[in-house]
C-alpha positions in Angstrom: 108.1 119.2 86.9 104.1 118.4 85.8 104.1 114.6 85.2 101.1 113.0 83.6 100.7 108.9 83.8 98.4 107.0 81.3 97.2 104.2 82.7 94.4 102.5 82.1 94.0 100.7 85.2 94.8 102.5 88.9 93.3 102.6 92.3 90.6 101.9 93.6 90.6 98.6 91.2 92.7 95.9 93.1 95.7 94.4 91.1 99.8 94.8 90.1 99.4 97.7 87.5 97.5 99.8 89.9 99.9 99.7 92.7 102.6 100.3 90.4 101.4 103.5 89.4 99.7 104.5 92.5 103.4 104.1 94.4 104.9 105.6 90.8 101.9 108.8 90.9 102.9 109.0 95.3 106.5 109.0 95.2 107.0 112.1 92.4 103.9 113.8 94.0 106.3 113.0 97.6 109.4 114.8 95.7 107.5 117.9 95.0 106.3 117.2 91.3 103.3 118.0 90.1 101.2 114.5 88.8 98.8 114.3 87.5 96.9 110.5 86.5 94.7 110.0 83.7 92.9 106.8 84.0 89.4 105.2 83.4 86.4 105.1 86.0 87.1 102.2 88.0 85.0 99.1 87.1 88.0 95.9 86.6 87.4 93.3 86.6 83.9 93.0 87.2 83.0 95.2 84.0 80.5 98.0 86.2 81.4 101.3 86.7 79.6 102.5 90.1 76.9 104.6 90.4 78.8 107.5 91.3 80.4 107.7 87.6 77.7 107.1 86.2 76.2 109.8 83.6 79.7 111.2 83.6 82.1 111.6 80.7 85.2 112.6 83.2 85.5 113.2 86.8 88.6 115.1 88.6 90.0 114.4 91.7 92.7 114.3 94.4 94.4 111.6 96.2 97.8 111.5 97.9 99.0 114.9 96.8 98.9 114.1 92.9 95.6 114.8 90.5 93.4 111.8 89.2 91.5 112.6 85.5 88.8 109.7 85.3 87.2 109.5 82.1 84.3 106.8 80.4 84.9 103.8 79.3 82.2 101.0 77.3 83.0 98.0 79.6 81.1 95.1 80.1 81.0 91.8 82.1 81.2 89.6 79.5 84.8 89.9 78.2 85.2 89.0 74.4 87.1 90.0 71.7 84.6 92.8 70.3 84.0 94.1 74.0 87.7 94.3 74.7 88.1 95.8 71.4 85.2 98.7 72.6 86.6 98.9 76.5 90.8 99.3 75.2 89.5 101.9 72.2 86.9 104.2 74.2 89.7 104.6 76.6 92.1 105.4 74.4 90.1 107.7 72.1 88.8 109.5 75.7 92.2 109.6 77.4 93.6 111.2 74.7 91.2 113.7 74.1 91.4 114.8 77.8 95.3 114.8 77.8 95.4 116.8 74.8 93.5 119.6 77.1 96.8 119.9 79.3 98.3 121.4 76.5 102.4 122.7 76.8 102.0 122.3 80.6 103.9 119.1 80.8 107.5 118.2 81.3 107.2 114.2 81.1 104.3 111.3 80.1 104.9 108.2 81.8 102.3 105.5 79.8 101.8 101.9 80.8 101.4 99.1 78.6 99.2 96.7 78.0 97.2 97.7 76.9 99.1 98.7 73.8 96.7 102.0 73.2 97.4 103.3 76.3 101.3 104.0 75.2 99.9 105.3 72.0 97.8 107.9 74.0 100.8 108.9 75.9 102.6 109.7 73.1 100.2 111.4 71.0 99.9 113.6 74.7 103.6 114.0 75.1 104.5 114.8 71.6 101.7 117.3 71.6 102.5 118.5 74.8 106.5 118.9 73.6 107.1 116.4 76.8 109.5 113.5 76.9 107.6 110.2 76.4 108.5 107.4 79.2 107.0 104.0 78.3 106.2 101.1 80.7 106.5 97.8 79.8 104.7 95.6 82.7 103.6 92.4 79.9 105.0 91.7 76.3 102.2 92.5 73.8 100.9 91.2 71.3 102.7 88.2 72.6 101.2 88.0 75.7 97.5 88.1 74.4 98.1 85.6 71.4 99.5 83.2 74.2 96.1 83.7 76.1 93.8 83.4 72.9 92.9 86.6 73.6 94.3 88.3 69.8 93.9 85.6 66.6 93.5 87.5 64.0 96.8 87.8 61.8 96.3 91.0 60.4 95.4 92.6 63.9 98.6 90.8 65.3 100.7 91.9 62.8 99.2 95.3 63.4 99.6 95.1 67.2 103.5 94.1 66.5 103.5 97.3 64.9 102.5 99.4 67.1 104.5 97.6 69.8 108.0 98.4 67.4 106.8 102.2 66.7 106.1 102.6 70.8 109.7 101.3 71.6 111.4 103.3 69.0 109.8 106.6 69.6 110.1 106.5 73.3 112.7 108.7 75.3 112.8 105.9 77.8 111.4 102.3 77.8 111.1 101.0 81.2 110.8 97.3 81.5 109.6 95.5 84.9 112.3 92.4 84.0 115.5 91.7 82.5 113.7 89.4 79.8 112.0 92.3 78.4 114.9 94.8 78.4 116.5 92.4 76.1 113.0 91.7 74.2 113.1 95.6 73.7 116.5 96.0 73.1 116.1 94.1 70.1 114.0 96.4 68.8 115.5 99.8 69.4 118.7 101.3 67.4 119.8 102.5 71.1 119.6 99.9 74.2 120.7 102.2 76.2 116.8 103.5 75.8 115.8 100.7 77.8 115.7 100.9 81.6 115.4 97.6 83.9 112.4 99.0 86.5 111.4 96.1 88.4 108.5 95.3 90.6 108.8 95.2 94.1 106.9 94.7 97.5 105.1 97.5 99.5 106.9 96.1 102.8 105.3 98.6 105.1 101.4 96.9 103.4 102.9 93.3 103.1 103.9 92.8 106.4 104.1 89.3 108.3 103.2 91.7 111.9 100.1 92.3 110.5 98.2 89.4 111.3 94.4 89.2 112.3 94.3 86.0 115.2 90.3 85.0 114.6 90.7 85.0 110.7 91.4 81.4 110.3 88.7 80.3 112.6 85.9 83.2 111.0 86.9 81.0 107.8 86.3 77.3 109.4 89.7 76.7 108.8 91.2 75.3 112.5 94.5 74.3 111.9 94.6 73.0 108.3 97.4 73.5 106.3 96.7 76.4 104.1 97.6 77.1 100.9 96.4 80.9 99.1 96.0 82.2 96.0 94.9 86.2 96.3 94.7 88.2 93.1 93.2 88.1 89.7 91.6 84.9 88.2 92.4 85.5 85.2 93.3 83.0 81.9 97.1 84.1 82.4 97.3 83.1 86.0 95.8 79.1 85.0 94.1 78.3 88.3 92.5 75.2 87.2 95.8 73.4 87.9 95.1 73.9 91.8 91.8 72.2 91.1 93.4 69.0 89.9 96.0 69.0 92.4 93.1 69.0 95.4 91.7 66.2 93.6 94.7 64.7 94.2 94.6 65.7 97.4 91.1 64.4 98.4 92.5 61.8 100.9 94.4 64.7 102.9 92.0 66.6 104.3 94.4 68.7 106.4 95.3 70.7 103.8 93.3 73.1 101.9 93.3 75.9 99.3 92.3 78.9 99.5 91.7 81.5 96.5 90.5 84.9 97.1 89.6 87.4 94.4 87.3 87.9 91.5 88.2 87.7 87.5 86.8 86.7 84.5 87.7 82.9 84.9 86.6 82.6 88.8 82.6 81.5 87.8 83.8 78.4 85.5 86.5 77.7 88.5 83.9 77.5 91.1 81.8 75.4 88.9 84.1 72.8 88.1 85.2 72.3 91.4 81.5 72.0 92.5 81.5 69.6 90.1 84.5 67.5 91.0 83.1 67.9 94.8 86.3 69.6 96.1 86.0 69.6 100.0 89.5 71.0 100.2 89.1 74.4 98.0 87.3 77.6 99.5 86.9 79.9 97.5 86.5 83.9 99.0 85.7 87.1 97.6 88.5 89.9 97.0 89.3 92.2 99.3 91.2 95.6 99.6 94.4 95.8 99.0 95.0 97.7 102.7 92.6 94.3 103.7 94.8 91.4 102.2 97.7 90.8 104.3 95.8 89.2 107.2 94.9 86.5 104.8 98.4 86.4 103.3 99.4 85.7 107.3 97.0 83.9 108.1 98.5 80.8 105.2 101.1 78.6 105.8 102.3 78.4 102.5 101.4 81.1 99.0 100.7 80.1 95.7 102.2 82.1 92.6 100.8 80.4 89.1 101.0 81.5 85.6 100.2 79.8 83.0 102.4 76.9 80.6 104.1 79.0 77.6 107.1 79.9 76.8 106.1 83.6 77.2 105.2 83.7 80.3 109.4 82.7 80.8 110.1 86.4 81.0 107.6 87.4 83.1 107.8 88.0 87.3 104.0 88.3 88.4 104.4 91.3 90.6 102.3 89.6 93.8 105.1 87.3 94.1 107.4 90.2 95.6 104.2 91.0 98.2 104.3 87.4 99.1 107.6 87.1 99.6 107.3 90.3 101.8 104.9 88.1 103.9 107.5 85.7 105.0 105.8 82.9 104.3 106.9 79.6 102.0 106.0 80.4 97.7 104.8 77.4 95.5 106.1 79.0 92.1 104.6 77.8 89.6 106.8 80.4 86.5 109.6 79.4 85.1 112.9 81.5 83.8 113.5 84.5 86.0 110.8 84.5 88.4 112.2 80.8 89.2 116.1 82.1 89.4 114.6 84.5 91.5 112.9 82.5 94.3 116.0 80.2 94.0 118.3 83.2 94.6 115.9 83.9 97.5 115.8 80.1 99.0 112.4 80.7 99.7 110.0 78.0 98.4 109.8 75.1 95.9 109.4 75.9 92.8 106.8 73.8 90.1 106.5 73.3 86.3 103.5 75.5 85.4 100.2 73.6 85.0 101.8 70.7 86.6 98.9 69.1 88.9 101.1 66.3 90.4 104.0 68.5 91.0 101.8 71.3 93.0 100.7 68.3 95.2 103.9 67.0 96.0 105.0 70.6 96.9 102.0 71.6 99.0 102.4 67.8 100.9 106.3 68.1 101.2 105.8 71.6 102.8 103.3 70.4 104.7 105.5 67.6 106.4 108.5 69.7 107.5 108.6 71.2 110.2 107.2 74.8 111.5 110.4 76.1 112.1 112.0 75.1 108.5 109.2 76.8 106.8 109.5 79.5 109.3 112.9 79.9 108.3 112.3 79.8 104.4 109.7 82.7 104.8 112.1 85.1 106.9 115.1 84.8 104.2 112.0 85.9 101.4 111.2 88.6 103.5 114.6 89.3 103.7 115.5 88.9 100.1 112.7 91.7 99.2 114.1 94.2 101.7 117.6 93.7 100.0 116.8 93.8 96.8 113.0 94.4 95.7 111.0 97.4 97.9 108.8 99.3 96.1 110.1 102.7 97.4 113.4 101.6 95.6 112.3 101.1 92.6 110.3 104.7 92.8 113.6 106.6 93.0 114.8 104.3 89.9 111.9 106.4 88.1 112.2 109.5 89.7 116.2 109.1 88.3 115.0 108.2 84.8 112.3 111.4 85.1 115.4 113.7 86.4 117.8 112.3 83.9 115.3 113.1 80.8 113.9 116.5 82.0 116.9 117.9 83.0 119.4 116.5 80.4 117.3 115.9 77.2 118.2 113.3 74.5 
């Protein structure tokens, strides 16, 4: 079968929605499918599209047996509401435009969401296309954006909702990446049986506690402190400033520090508060490739998982917490509901109210004080856990199940 994925967001930009797809786009491409991925050119999250794109409307090309269809997007630095509004709506106006080209040549659209356009333009696709429509839900929007600030209006939430209830109900399938949002979804649908549970899981083979680098630690100035890491996205939704407060609270320790690596939108006012504050214990370092992460994942003695405090953000699993886990080292969990039930249902860390300063810096110190072969412990049954339960090469045959089940046997 020719599959086609919509996403807006894919390799080479670092983060959970592109390694979902990329190992989504790999695994059909492994079982003989055609794929084919129609994305943006890369410029997340710093808002610059390289020089290579550049004077380009859409580029083609191939990577790991499936096809990639680039096309423009306006994107900018500064991330506000009217830019957002530009960078979500050239993509989708682009991205459609281009999937429309593939014509009847198409057995199945697999479109992720957020952003909310980009299911829209894999269903205009797969209804032109006379394919069946698979949508995936990786955040709950608009909910998720007017619990970040990010959508205020009423009339373009109400609008948003909208769109969100026509997705779900015209969809063939709904994947959902946890069991929160099948039921948010099922509510919406006259058939639950619509909705698939497709969770995240860890690239084992990538996150890998062998793959250490021995002179990391020192290249960073970091001897043998008791490190604590952040890697991903500073984003709003991930609410980083609570790690600030908690090394303030930690000033008199000087063992321990945190690290954060990455880049995001919120990473410039970060570093400028804790300039301000004169926070000895936090280093902050750029982002690196995903193929170049692990050796600082391996390199910590304990990982850091944060979202922000709202009662949204009780649904959600951040993906990276399955690639930590696959580390095998001790989580700080800072989410409640299910990614909290899951860590517990792991034994694998200690788990924190989001936001809550005090709390991080009791964890971080009572981690600290046990001993090297209790956290050593902790790590292994995460690692564990993962291979049981949450590999990313399982939860590619639960789509390539979902992709036989709808081609093959319509309705």
């Amino acid at each position: 079968m020719h599959v086609v994925f919509v996403t807006q967001y894919f390799t080479p930009e670092v983060g959970a929605t592109q390694t979902r797809m990329h190992e989504f786009a790999r695994a059909c491409a492994t079982a003989g499918h055609r794929v084919t991925v129609l994305t943006e050119f890369p410029n997340h999250p710093h808002g610059r599209i390289p020089d290579e794109y550049r004077g380009r409307v859409a580029s083609r090309e191939s990577l790991d047996g499936f096809t990639v269809v680039r096309v423009w997007v306006w994107t900018r630095p500064e991330k506000t509401f009217w830019t957002r509004l530009a960078f979500y709506g050239s993509f989708f106006a682009l991205a459609t435009l281009r999937g429309l080209w593939l014509g009847r040549r198409i057995d199945a659209v697999v479109a992720t969401s957020p952003p909310l356009p980009v299911g829209l333009a894999g269903w205009l696709i797969a209804r032109a296309g006379g394919a069946r429509f698979v949508l995936d839900v990786r955040d709950l929007w608009p909910a998720a954006a007017e619990a970040l600030g990010e959508l205020r209006r009423p009339a373009l939430l109400r609008l948003a909702a909208r769109l969100e209830r026509f997705l779900y109900r015209h969809a063939d399938r709904v994947t959902a990446v946890t069991r929160g949002f099948v039921r948010h979804v099922g509510r919406h649908v006259t058939d639950p049986g619509v909705v698939r549970w497709l969770p995240n899981g860890a690239a084992t083979d990538v996150f890998d506690p062998g793959r250490v680098d021995p002179g990391l630690r020192g290249r960073l100035g970091l001897g043998d402190r008791f490190v604590v890491t952040f890697a991903g996205l500073h984003g709003i939704a991930q609410g980083l400033g609570v790690v600030l407060e908690a090394a303030a609270l930690l000033r008199d320790r000087p063992e321990i520090v945190f690290c954060l690596v990455g880049e995001g939108p919120a990473k410039a006012g970060l570093v400028a508060r804790a300039e301000a504050l004169g926070l000895a214990n936090v280093r902050f370092l750029p982002g690196v490739p995903l193929s170049e992460i692990t050796p600082y994942l391996t390199a910590s003695d304990a990982l850091l998982v944060p979202l922000r405090r709202d009662p949204v953000f009780d649904t959600f699993i951040p993906s990276k917490l399955f690639d930590f886990l696959a580390c095998a080292r001790p989580i700080v969990l800072l989410v409640n509901g299910e990614a909290r039930e899951l860590l517990d249902a792991a034994g694998a860390g200690i788990w924190v109210m989001p936001e809550d300063a005090p709390g991080l810096a009791k964890a971080v110190v009572t981690l600290a004080e046990r001993p090297a072969e209790e956290r050593r412990a902790m790590g292994e049954r995460g690692r564990a856990y993962v291979l049981a339960h949450y590999t990313r090469a399982a939860q590619s045959r639960r789509l390539l199940d979902i992709l036989d089940e709808l081609v093959e046997r319509p309705g």
